[in-house]
C-alpha positions in Angstrom: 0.0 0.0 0.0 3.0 2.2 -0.5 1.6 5.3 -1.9 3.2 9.2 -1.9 2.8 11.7 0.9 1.5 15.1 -0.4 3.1 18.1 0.7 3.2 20.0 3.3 0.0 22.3 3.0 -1.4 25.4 5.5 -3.4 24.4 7.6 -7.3 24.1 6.4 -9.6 26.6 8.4 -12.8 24.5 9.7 -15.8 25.7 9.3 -17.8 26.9 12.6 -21.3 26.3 13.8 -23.5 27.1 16.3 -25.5 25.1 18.9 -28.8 26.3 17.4 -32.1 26.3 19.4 -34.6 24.9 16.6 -37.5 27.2 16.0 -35.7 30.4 16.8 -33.7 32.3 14.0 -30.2 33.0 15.9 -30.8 32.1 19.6 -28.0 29.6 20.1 -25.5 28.2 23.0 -22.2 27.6 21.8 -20.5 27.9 18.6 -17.4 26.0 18.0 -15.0 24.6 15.0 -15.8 21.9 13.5 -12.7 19.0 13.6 -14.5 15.9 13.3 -17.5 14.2 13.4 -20.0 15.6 16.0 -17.0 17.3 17.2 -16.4 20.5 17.7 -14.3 22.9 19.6 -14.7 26.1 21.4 -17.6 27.7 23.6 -20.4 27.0 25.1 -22.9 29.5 27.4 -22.7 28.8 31.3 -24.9 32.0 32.0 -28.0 31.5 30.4 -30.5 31.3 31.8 -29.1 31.7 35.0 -25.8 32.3 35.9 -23.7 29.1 36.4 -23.5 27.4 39.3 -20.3 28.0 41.1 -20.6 24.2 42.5 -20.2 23.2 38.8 -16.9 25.3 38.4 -15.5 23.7 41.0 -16.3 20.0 39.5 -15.1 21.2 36.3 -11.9 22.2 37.9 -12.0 19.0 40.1 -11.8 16.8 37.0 -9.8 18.6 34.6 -7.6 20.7 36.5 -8.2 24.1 35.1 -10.9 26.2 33.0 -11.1 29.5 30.9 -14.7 31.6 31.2 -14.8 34.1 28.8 -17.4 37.0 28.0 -19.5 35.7 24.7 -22.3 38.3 24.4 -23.1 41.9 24.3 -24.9 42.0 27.7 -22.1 39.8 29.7 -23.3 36.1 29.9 -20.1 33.8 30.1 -19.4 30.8 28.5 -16.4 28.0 29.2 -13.8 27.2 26.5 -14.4 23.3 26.2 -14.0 20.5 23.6 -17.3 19.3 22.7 -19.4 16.0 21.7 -22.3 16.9 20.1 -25.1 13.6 20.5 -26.3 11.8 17.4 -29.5 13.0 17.5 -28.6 16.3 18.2 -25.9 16.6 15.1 -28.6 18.0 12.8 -29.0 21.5 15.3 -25.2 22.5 14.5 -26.4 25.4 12.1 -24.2 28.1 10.7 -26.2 31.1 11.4 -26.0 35.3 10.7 -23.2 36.0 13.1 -21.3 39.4 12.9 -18.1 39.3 12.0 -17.8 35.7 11.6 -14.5 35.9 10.2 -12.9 37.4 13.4 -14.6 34.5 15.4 -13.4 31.9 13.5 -9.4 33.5 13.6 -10.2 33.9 17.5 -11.1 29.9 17.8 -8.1 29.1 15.8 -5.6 28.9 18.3 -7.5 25.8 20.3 -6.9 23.6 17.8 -3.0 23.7 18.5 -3.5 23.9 22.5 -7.3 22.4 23.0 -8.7 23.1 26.0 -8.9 20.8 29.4 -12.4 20.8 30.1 -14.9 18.3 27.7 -18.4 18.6 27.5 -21.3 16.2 25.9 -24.1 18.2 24.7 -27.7 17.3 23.6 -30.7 19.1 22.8 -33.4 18.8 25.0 -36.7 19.3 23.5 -39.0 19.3 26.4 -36.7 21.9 27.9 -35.9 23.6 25.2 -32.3 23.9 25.8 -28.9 22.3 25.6 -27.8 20.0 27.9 -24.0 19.1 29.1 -22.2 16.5 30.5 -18.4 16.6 31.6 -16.5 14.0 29.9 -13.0 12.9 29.5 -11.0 14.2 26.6 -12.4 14.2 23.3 -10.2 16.0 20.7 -9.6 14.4 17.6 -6.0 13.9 16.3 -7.0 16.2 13.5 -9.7 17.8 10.9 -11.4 16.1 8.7 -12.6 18.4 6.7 -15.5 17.8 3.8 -16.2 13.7 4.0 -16.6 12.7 0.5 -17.3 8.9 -0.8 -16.4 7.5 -4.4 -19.4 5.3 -6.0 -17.7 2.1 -5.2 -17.1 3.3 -1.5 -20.4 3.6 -0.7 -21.5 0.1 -2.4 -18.9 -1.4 -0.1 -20.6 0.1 2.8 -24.2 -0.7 1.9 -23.3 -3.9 1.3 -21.8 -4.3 4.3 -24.7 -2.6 6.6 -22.2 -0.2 8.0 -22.2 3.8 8.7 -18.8 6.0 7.8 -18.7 7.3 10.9 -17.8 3.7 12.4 -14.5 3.9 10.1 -14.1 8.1 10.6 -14.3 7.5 14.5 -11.0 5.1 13.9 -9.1 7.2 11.5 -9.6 10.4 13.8 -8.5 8.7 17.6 -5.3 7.0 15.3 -6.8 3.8 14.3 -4.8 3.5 10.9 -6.6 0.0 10.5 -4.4 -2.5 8.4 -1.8 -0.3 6.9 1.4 -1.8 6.8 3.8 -0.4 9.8 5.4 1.7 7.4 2.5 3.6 6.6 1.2 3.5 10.3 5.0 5.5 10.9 4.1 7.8 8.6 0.5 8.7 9.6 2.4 9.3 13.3 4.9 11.6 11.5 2.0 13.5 9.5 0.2 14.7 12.3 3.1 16.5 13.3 4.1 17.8 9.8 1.0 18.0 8.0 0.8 15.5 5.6 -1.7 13.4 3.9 -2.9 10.6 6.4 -3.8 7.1 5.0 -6.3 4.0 7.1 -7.7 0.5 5.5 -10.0 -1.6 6.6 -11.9 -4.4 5.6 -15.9 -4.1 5.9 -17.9 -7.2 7.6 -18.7 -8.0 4.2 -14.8 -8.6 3.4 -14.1 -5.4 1.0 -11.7 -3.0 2.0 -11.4 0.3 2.0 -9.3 3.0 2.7 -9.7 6.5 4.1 -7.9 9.4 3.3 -7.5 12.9 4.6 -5.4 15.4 2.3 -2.9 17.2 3.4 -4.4 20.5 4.1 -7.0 18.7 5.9 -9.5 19.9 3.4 -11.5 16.5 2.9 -11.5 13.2 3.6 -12.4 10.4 0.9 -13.7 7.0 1.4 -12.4 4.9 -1.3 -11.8 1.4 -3.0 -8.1 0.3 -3.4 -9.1 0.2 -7.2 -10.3 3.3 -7.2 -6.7 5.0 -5.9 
């Protein structure tokens, strides 16, 4: 499976979203970059629609040692700097939505994606409360960005016919799972993430195909594809 590294790229910027409240037009929770799937990375509110609950601080400190609160709205309310899980059923409430000056929120997320924050969060919608719920968690950052997910035709008949879901084989590539690479290649995904190269995992469906998975360079996208199809 030898194959040739790309070059080194800059890095890709991720797109953000917000933890949208469905039925509103902009109320939201938390906004964050997007590195993975239901990943994301940066804030979420603590002050709304109270403010937080000092007893909470002091468990998030208890379990991860340290925290940053900073100021996310015009009017004060707080929120904590956080890597966060976003539930299944939840994924499809991660909107992108009229924020001003979008751009400069993006550049001022930026930086966690080199030094990610301590504290982890799950988060779900909660429909009968209407509101976003959290639960701490240990560390959840992925190794790196996927960017856009993309399939080629044969990749996705190798899934169907196996009854699986991409996210099973994304989940492994992301936490460092290179599959059945040969060691060569799993030393060379290790040296990517540090450099910034292209980052190659196979694996072989319950239906005995196998794929591989691919995420360029500049972390732009990540392609399911056949062997073949390479």
């Amino acid at each position: 499976m030898t194959h040739q590294r790309g070059a080194r790229h800059s890095r890709h910027r991720p797109a953000i979203r917000f933890l949208w409240h469905p039925g509103t037009r902009d109320i939201f929770s938390g906004y964050g970059l997007v590195i993975g799937p239901s990943f994301l990375v940066g804030m979420v509110m603590v002050d709304r629609p109270k403010p937080v609950d000092p007893a909470w601080l002091v468990v998030i400190e208890r379990t991860f040692g340290s925290y940053q609160l900073a100021v996310m709205t015009q009017s004060g309310e707080r929120g904590i700097v956080c890597q966060m899980l976003i539930a299944k059923e939840s994924t499809s409430y991660l909107r992108s939505l009229p924020y001003p000056r979008i751009g400069a929120l993006r550049d001022a997320l930026l930086p966690l994606l080199d030094q990610p924050p301590a504290a982890s969060l799950s988060l779900t919608w909660h429909p009968a409360s209407q509101c976003w719920v959290s639960e701490i968690i240990p560390g959840i950052l992925p190794l790196f960005p996927l960017g856009r997910v993309v399939a080629t035709p044969g990749a996705l008949r190798a899934l169907e016919n196996a009854g699986q879901e991409p996210e099973e084989f994304l989940n492994r590539h992301v936490y460092g799972d290179w599959g059945e690479v040969p060691e060569e290649d799993k030393r060379e995904n290790e040296t990517s993430l540090h450099h910034g190269w292209r980052i190659l995992s196979a694996y072989t469906t319950r239906a005995g195909e196998q794929i591989w998975v691919i995420t360029e360079a500049d972390r732009s996208a990540t392609t399911f594809l056949l062997p073949s199809e390479y």
